[in-house]
C-alpha positions in Angstrom: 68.8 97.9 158.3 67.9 93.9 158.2 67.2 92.5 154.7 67.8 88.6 155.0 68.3 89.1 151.0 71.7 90.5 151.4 75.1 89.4 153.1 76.4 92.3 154.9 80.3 93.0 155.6 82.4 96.4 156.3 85.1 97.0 154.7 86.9 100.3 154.6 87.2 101.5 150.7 88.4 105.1 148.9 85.7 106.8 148.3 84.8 109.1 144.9 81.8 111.9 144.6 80.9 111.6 141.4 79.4 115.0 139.6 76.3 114.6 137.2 76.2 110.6 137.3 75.3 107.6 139.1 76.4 104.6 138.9 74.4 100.9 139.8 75.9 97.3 140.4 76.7 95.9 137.0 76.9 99.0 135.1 80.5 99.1 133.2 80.9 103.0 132.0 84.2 105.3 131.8 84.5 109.1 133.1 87.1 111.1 133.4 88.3 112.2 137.1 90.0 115.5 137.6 90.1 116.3 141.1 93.3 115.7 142.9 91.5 113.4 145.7 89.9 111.7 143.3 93.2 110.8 141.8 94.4 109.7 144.4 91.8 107.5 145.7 91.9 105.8 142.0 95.5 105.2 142.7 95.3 103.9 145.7 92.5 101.3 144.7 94.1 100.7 142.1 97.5 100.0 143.9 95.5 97.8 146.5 93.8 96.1 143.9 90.8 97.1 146.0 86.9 98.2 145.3 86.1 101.5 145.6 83.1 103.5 146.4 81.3 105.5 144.1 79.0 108.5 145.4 76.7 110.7 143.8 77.1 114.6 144.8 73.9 116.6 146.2 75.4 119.4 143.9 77.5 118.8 141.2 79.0 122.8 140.9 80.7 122.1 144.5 84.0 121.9 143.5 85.3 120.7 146.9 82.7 118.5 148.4 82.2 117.7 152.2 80.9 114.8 154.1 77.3 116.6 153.6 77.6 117.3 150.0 77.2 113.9 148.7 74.7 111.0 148.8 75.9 108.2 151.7 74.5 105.4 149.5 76.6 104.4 146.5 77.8 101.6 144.6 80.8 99.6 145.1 82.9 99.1 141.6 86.1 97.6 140.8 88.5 100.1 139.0 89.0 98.2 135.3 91.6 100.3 133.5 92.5 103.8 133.8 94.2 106.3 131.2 96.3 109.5 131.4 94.8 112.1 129.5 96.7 115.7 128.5 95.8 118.4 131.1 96.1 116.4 134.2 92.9 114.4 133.8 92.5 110.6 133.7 90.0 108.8 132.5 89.1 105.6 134.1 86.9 102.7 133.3 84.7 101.0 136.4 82.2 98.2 136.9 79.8 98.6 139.4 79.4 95.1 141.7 77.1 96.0 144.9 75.2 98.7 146.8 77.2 100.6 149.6 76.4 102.7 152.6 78.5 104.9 154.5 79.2 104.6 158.0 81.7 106.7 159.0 84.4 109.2 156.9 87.7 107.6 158.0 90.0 110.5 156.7 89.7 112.9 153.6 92.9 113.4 153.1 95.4 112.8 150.6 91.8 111.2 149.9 88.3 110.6 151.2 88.5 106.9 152.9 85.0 105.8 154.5 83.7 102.6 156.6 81.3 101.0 154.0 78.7 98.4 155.2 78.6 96.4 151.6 75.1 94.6 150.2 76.1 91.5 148.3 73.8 88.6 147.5 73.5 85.8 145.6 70.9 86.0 142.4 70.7 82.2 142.6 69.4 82.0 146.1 66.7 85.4 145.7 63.3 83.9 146.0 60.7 85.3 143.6 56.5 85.0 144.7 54.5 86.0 142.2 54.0 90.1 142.8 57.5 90.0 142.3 57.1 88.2 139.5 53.8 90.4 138.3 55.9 93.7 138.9 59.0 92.1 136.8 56.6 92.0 133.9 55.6 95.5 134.4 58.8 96.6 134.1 59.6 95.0 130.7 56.3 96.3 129.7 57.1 99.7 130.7 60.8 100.0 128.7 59.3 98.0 125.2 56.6 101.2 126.0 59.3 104.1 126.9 61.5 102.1 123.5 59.1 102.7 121.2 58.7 106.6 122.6 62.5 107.3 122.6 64.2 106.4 119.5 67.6 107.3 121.2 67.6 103.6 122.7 68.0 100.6 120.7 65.0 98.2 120.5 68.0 95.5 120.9 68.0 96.5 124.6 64.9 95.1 125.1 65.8 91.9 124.5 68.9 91.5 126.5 66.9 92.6 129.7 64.0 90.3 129.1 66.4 87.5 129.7 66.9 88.9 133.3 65.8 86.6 135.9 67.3 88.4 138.9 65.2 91.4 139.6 67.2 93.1 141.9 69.5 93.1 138.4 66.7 93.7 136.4 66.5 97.6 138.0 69.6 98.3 137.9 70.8 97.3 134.6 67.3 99.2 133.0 68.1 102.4 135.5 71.5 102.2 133.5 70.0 102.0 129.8 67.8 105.5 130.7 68.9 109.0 131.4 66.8 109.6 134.9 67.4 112.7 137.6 69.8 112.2 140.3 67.0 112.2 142.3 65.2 109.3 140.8 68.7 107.6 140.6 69.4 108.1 144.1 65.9 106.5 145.0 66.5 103.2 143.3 70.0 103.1 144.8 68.3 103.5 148.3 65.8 100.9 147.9 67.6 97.9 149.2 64.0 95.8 149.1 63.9 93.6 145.5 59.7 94.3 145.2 60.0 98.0 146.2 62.8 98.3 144.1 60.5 97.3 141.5 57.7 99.5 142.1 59.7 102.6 142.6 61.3 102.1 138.9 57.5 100.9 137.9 56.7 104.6 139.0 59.9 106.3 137.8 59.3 104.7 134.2 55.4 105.6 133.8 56.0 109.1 134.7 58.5 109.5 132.0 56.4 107.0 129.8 53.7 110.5 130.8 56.0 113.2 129.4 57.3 111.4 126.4 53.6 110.8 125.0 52.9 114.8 125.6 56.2 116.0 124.6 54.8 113.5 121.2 51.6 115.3 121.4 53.2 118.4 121.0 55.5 117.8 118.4 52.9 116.4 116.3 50.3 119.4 116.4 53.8 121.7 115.9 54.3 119.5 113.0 50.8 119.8 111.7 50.9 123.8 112.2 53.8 124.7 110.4 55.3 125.3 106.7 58.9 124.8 105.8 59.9 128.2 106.7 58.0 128.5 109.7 59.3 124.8 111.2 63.2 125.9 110.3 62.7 129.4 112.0 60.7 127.4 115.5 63.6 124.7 115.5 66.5 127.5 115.0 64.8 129.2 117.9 64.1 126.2 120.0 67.6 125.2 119.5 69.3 128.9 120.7 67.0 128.3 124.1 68.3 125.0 124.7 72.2 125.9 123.6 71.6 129.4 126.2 70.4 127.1 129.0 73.1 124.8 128.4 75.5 127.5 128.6 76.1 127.6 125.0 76.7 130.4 122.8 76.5 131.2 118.9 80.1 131.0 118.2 79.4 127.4 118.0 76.8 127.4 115.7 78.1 129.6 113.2 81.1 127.2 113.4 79.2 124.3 112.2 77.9 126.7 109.9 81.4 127.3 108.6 82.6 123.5 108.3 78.8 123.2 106.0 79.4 125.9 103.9 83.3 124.9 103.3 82.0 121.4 102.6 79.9 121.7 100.1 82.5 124.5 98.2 84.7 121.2 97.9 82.6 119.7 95.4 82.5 116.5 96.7 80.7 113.3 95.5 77.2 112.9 96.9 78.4 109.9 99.2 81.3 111.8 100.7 79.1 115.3 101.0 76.2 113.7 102.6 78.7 112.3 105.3 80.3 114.9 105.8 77.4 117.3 106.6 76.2 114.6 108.9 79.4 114.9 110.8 78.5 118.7 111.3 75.4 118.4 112.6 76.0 115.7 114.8 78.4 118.3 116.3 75.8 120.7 116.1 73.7 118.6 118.3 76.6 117.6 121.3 76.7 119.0 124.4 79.7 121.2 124.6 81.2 118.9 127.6 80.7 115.9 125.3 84.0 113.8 125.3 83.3 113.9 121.4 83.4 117.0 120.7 86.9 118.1 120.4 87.6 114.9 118.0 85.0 115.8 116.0 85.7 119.1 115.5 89.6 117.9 114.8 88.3 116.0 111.8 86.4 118.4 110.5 88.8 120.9 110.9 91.5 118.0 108.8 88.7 118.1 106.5 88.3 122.0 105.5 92.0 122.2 105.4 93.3 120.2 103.2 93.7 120.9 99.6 91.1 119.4 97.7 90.7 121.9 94.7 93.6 123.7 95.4 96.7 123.1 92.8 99.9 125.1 91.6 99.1 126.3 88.1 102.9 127.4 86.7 102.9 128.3 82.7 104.9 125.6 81.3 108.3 126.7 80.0 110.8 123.8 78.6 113.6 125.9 78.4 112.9 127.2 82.3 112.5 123.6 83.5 115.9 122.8 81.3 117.7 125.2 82.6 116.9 124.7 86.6 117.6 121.1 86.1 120.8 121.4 84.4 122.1 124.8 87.1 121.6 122.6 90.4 123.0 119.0 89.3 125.9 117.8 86.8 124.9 114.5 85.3 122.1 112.7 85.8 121.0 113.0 82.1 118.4 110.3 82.2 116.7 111.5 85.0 116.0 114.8 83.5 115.2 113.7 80.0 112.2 111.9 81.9 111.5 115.0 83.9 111.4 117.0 80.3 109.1 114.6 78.5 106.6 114.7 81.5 106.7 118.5 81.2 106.3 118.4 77.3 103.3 116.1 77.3 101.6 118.4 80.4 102.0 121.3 77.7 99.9 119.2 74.9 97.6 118.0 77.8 95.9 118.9 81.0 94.6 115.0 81.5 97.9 113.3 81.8 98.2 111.8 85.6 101.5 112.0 87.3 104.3 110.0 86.7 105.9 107.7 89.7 110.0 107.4 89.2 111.9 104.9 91.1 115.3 106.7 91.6 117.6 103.7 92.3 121.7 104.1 93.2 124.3 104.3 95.3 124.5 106.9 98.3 125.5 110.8 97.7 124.8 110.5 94.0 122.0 113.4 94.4 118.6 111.4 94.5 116.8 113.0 97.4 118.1 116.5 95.8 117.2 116.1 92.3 113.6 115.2 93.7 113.6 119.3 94.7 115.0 120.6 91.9 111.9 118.7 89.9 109.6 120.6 92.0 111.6 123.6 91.3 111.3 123.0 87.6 107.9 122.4 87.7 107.4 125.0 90.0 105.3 122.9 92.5 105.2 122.4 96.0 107.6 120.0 97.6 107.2 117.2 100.2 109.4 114.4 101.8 108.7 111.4 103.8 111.6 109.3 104.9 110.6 105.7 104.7 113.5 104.1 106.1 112.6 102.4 109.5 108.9 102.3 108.9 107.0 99.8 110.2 103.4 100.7 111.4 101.0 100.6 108.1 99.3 103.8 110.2 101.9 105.7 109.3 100.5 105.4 105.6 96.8 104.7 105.9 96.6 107.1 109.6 94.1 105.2 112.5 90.7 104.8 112.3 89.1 107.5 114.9 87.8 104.6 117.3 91.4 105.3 118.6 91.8 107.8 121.0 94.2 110.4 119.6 93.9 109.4 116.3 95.3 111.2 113.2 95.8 110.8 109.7 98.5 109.0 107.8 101.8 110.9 107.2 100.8 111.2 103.1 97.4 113.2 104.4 99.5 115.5 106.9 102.6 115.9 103.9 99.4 116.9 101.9 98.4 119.5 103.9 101.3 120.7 104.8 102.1 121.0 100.6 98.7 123.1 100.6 98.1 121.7 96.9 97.2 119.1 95.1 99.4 118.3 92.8 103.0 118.7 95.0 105.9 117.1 93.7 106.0 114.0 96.8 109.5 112.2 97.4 108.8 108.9 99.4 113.1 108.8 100.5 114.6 105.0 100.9 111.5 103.1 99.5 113.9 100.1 99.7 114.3 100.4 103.8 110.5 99.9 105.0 110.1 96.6 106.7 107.1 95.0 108.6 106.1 93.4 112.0 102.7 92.8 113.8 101.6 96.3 113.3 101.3 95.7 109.0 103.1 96.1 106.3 103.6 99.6 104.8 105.0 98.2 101.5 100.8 96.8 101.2 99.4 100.4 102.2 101.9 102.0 99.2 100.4 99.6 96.6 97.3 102.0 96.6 99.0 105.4 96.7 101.9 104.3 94.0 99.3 102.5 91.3 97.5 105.3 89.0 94.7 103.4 88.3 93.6 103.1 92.2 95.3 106.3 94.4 92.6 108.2 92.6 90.7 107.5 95.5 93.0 107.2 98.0 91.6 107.0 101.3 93.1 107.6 104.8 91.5 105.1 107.8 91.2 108.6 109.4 89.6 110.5 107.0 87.3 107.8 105.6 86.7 109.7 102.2 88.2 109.7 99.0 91.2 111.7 98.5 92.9 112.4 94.3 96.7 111.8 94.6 96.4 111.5 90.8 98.0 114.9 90.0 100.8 113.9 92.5 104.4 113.8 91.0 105.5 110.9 93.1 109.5 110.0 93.4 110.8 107.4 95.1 114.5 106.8 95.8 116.3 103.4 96.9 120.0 102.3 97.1 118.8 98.5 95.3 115.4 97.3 94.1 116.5 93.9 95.5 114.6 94.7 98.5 111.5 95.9 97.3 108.7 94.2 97.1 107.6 92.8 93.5 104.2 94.3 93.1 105.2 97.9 94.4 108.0 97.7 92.2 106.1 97.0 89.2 104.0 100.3 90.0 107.1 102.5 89.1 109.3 103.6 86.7 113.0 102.7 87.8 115.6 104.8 86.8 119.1 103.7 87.3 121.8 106.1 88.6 125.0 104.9 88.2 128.1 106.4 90.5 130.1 109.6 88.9 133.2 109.5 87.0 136.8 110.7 88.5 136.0 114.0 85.7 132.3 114.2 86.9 133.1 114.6 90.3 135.7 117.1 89.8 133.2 119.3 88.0 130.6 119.0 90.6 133.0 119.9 93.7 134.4 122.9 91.8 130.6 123.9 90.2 128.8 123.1 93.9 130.7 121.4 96.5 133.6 124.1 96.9 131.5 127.4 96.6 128.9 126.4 98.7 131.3 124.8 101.4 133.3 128.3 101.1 129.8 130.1 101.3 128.7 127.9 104.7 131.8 128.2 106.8 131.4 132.1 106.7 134.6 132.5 104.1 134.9 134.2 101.0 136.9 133.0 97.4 139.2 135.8 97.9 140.1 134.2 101.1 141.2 130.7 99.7 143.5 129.7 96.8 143.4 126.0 96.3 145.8 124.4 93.3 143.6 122.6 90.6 144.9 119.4 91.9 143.4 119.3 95.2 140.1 118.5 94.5 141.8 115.2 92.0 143.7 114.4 94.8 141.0 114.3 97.5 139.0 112.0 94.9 141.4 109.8 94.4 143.7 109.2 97.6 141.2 110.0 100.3 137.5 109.0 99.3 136.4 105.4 97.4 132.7 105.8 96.6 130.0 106.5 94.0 128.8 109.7 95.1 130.6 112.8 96.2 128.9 112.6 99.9 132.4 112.3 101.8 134.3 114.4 98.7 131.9 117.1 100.2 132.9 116.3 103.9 136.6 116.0 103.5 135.9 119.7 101.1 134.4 120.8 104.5 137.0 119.5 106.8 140.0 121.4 104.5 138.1 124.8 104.8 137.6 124.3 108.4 141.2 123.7 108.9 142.0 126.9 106.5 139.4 129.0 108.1 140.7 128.7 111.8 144.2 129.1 110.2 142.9 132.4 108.8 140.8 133.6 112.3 144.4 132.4 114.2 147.1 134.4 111.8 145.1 136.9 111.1 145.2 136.2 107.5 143.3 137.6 104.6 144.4 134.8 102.4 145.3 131.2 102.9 146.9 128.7 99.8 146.2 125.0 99.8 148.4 122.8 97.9 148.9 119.4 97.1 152.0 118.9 99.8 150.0 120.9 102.5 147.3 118.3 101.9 148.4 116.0 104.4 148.2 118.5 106.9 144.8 119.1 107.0 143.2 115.5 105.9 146.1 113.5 107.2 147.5 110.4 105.2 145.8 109.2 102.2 143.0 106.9 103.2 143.0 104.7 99.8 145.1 104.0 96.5 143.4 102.9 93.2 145.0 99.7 92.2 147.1 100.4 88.9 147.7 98.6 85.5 150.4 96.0 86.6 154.0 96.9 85.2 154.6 93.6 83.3 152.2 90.5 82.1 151.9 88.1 84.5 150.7 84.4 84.6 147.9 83.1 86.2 146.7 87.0 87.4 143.9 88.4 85.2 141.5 91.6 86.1 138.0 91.7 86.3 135.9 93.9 86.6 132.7 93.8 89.7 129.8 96.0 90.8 129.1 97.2 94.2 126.5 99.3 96.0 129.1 101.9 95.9 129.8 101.7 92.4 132.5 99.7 90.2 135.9 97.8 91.7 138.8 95.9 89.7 138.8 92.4 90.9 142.2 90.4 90.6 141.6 87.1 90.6 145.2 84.7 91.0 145.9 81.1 89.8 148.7 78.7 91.4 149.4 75.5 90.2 151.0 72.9 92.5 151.7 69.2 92.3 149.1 67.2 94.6 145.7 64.7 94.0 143.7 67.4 91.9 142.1 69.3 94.4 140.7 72.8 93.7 140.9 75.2 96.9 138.8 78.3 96.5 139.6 81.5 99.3 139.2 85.3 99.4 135.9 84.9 100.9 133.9 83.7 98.1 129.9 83.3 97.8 128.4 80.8 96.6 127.6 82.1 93.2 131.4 83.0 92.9 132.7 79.2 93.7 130.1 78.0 90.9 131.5 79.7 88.8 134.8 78.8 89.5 133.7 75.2 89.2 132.1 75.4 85.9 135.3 77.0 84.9 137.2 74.1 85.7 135.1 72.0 84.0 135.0 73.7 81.0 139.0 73.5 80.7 138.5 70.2 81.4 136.2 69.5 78.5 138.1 71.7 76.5 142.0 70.5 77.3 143.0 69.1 73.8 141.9 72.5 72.1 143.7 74.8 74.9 146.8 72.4 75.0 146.6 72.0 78.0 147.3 68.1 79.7 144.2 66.4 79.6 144.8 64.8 82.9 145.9 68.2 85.0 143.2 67.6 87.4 144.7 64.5 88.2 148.1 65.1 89.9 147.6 68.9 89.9 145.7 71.2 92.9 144.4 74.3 91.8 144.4 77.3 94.0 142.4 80.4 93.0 142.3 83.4 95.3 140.6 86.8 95.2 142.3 88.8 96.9 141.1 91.5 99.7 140.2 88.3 101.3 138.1 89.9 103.8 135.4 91.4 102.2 132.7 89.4 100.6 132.4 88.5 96.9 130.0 87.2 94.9 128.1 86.6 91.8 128.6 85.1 88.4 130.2 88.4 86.4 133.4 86.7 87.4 133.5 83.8 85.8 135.5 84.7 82.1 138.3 85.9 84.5 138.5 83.1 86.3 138.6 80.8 82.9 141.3 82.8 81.9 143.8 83.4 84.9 143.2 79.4 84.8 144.5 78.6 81.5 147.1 81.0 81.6 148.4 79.1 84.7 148.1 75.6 83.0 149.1 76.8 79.8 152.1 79.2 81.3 150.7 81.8 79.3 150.7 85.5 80.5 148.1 87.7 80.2 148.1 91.1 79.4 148.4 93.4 82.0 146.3 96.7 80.0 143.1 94.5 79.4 140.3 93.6 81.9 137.1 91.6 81.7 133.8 90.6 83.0 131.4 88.2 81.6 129.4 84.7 83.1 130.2 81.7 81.0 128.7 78.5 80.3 129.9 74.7 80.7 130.3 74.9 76.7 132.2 78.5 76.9 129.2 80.9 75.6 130.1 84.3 77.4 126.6 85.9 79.1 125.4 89.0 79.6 126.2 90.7 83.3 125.4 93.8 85.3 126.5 97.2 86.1 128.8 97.5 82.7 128.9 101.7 82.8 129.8 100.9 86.9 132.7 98.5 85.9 133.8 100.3 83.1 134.3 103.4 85.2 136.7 101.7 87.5 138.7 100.5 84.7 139.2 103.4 83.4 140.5 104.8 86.6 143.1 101.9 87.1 144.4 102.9 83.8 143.1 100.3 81.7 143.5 100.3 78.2 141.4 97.6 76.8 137.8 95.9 78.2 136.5 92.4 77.3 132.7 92.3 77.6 130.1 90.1 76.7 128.6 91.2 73.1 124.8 91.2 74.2 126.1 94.1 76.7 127.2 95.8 73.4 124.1 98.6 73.9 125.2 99.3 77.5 128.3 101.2 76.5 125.9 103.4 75.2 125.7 104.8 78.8 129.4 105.1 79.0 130.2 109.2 78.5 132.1 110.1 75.2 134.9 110.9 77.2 135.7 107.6 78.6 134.8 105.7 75.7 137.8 107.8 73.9 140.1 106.1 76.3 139.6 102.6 76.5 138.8 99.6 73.4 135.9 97.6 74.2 135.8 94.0 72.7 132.7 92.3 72.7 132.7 88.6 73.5 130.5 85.7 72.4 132.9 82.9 73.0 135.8 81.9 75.9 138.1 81.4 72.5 136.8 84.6 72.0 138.6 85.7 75.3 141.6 83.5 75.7 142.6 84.8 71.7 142.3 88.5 73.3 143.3 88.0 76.8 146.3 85.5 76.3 150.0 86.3 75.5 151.8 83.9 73.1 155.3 84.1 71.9 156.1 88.0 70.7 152.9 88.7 69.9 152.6 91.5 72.0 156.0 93.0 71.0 154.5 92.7 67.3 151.6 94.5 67.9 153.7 97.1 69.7 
């Protein structure tokens, strides 16, 4: 063929038969490709970073298609992207460039490779007289014609073509915008001539122009002919021919008919009904082979599944909830007088929405598990989301379904998966989520934890409004330092402090040791442990808040006595304190004791830690030098300020303490922490540090049964500190007899159990004379008091 319009060139390219579509220079569309040659000819293209050519098949059922079976004249595309898809298939994304013709099939296996002669031009150098021109006009006349016929095209693509100069690109790119035969496809692909080009599509688009005006003509005197009932029965009708010659059946429409009548049982808002049902019948109207179909129906199927009437309706019983709460966990008393008020207002009203608690404390004190023994007691459904390494705000607020494979958020699915409404929902380590270039989930929980809004809480996914009012939302953190401020305004924190020596000795004999027993396949009759195990255990082998390795060291003893049993053949195995080191080796910690005599310089105080309360001894030297001050136990910064304004509040303060007024002058100062290689920090040390000071100035000993925490001022007013029931506990298990602590703390003993209290005398400090007149030894006075 000569056409002086074109460059010509061969080139040998993969070639693809295409079923159903055809494909013209500068088209960009994506199919999916199934067929293993096709695969591989996408692959190697793709590989190559070659064109490829795209052919249209004779007959699109021929599965295996010959040199005959497809169309020689194709278009040339560059492969864009392609996609792996589930079930083998990948879907790929071309752009057409220029016309092709076969030559001559190089091979057809591992793919079909063909000699291609390849039409290129340039659109700057195409000379237009005026029929071409003339007919250029037709054609734009022709689609704002077949437009206003076919509301399936937007009136927008009129505009973009009529800025087409080229008119060899003028065909192709309005060929692309309507659905044609094969046939007629094939023609225009054929015609390498710019004017017949033209005229062919002139022809193409006047015959179509012809059946869209009749197929107008009849709808109108249908229209005109029929009631209501008549025009619902003809289009029911009309609709089971098309779906029979498509291949369809009725299964699918009495699905549809199943997602409307589910729908509208929900009792949705007008907005949120109206789009729904629109989503049905647009599925209603696809073509079963449509690439939308199966997400569609997956949304709808989300939809009529999840719970959006559907709640647990338990009578309310007190006493019940009382006694569940009180059976599965020892302690914990704050948490479940919260848990009981909710219940008790829920009795008096139906309107109340549901709480959110913050459950904030150190590890293994039974957070996550009193979360399910509140659903338990209010006989509710339970759900859990760990939040701890999240970072993708999708995994709140799900993808929008642009995405392919999109799905809902994680609080959606946990709904769904609760089957209610109103499930008792524990978001676990709120304190762990973080953020990167993907969001912030902290910012998509502001919604779902805030009363006012999560009313309407809606999933990207979903796209309608969902009620997590009637949720009973729990949150659990280790610290609240790392939460975000407005989240953590949204809830109700609740403090759980760490569990006393006593408290944890009643929980392993109540629920560590029976269950431990129960797991490892053993019965009681088969162990005899001595009451002092379990004290022992606590106290030499495990140094935390919680009883989460008290349980695993429980565990690791009845292993030990269980293979003893299977390897003697015993019925009965006894544990004592002596055999202890046998099965949990040496003792891993010792509590520090009560000093045996008053020392100078050394006082106790008392710190917090994530792991609950530690005695802090703090140590004072005194040494002749310039009146340096050398601070080391691996102190933060908070810690050496304090130290500092100690200091200077001795200085100010050296005539009253008799102490030399110019110590700081041919004196150094050393003050250690010791343990000098774990961190410390914060200003609850600062009263101890005043007084180990002065008694080393003063060589004055301090009394060896008292501890103390407290900040304190450059002009000696004690402050207020954290973590007092924390601190008093570990005082109380070093033996201490007597606790100095800031008076406004006076309310937080309150939290302190009876038991404890019993044991120790609190003192309650507004002053550093306050302290030192408590703290400091002088002369006999101790002996007196004795």
């Amino acid at each position: 063929m000569e056409n002086k319009d074109y460059e010509i060139h061969k080139e040998t390219l993969p070639l693809i038969p295409l079923r159903g579509i055809s494909i013209f220079p500068f088209m960009v569309i994506h199919f999916d490709v199934g067929r293993e040659k096709s695969i591989n000819a996408l692959e190697k293209a793709m590989l190559d970073e070659s064109s490829i050519l795209l052919c249209t098949q004779i007959d699109p059922k021929v599965d295996n298609p010959k040199e005959e079976d497809y169309y020689k004249t194709g278009t040339v595309s560059k492969v864009k992207q392609m996609l792996k898809l589930p079930g083998g298939n990948t879907r790929v994304l071309v752009e057409g460039l220029s016309r092709g013709r076969v030559l001559d099939i190089v091979k057809e296996e591992p793919y079909i490779e063909a000699e291609v002669e390849i039409y290129e031009y340039n659109a700057l150098e195409v000379k237009k007289d005026k029929s071409t021109e003339a007919a250029m006009r037709l054609i734009i006349s022709d689609l704002d014609e077949y437009i206003s016929l076919n509301n399936k095209i937007s009136p927008e693509v009129l505009i973009a073509v009529s800025d087409i100069e080229d008119p060899g690109r003028l065909v192709d790119i309005v060929a692309s915008y309507i659905v044609l035969k094969i046939e007629d496809n094939q023609k225009l692909l054929e015609t390498f001539n710019f004017y017949e080009r033209l005229e062919t599509l002139h022809g193409i688009l006047k015959e179509e122009i012809e059946l869209l005006k009749i197929e107008d003509k009849i709808n109108q005197r249908v229209k005109k002919q029929m009631n209501k009932v008549q025009k619902e029965y003809y289009l029911r009708e009309q609709l089971r021919a098309i779906q029979k010659e498509l291949g369809q059946d009725e299964e699918d429409e009495e699905e549809v008919e199943s997602y409307k009548k589910k729908i509208k049982s929900f009792k949705f808002d007008k907005e949120s009904e109206g789009k729904l049902l629109k989503e049905a019948d647009r599925l209603e109207q696809m073509q079963s082979n449509s690439p939308e179909v199966g997400m569609l129906r997956t949304y709808l199927d989300w939809i009529v599944e999840l719970p959006w009437n559907k709640e647990s309706k338990a009578e309310i019983d007190i006493k019940r909830s009382r006694a569940i709460l009180d059976e599965d966990h020892y302690g914990l008393e704050d948490v479940k007088e919260r848990i009981l008020e909710f219940i008790a207002v829920k009795k008096l009203t139906s309107s109340m929405k549901g709480p959110i608690l913050c459950l904030v404390g150190p590890p293994g004190v039974g957070k996550t598990s009193i979360a399910k023994s509140i659903a338990k007691a209010l006989d509710r459904e339970f759900v859990r989301m760990s939040l701890g390494g999240v970072r993708d705000e999708a995994e709140i607020r799900g993808h929008r379904r642009t995405y392919i494979g999109s799905m809902p958020g994680r609080i959606i699915s946990s709904m769904k998966k609760a089957g209610t409404n109103n499930p008792v929902f524990l978001f676990d380590e709120i304190d762990k989520v973080s953020n990167d270039y993907r969001g912030d989930p902290a910012s998509g929980l502001l919604e779902v934890l805030d009363p006012e809004q999560n009313k309407d809480f809606t999933d990207h996914f979903l796209e309608v409004p969902f009620d997590l009012s009637k949720v009973f939302f729990v949150t659990t953190a280790n610290t609240t330092s790392s939460i975000p401020g407005p989240l953590l305004d949204r809830m109700e924190v609740i403090n759980i402090s760490g569990y006393t020596a006593e408290e944890k000795e009643q929980i392993a004999n109540r629920y560590l040791l029976p269950k431990q027993i129960r797991e490892h396949g053993l019965k009681e009759d088969n162990l005899k442990i001595s009451k002092n195990i379990i004290k022992e255990i606590i106290s030499s082998y495990t140094r935390e808040a919680g009883v989460r390795n008290l349980e695993r060291d429980i565990a690791n003893v009845i292993r030990k006595a269980a293979k003893k049993i299977v390897e003697e053949e015993k019925n009965l195995v006894t544990i004592n304190k002596k055999d202890l080191e046998g099965y949990l080796g040496a003792p891993k910690f010792r509590y520090d004791l009560v000093e045996k005599e008053d020392q100078i310089g050394v006082a106790t105080g008392l710190a917090w830690t994530q792991v609950g309360g530690e005695t802090l001894s703090i140590e004072v030297n005194i040494v002749k030098g310039t009146g340096k001050v050398q601070l080391t136990g691996k102190l933060g910064d908070v810690m050496k300020e304090s130290a500092m304004a100690a200091i200077s509040y001795i200085r100010a303060n050296a005539k009253e303490l008799n102490i030399d007024p110019d110590f700081y002058k041919d004196m150094d100062i050393h003050i250690h922490v010791p343990e000098g290689a774990i961190p410390k920090d914060g200003p609850s040390a600062g009263v101890t540090m005043v007084t180990a000071v002065v008694s080393a100035l003063s060589d004055t000993p301090i009394d060896k049964d008292l501890a103390m925490t407290g900040e304190v001022t450059l002009r000696g007013r004690v402050l207020p500190v954290g973590g007092i029931k924390e601190k008093v506990l570990a005082a109380h298990r070093m033996g201490i007899k007597k606790i100095l602590i800031p008076y406004e703390n006076k309310r937080d003993i309150e939290k302190v159990s009876d038991k404890v209290r019993k044991k120790i005398e609190f003192k309650f400090m507004k002053s550093m004379d306050e302290v030192l007149q408590e703290a400091l030894i002088k002369g006999n006075e101790k002996d007196e008091n004795n």
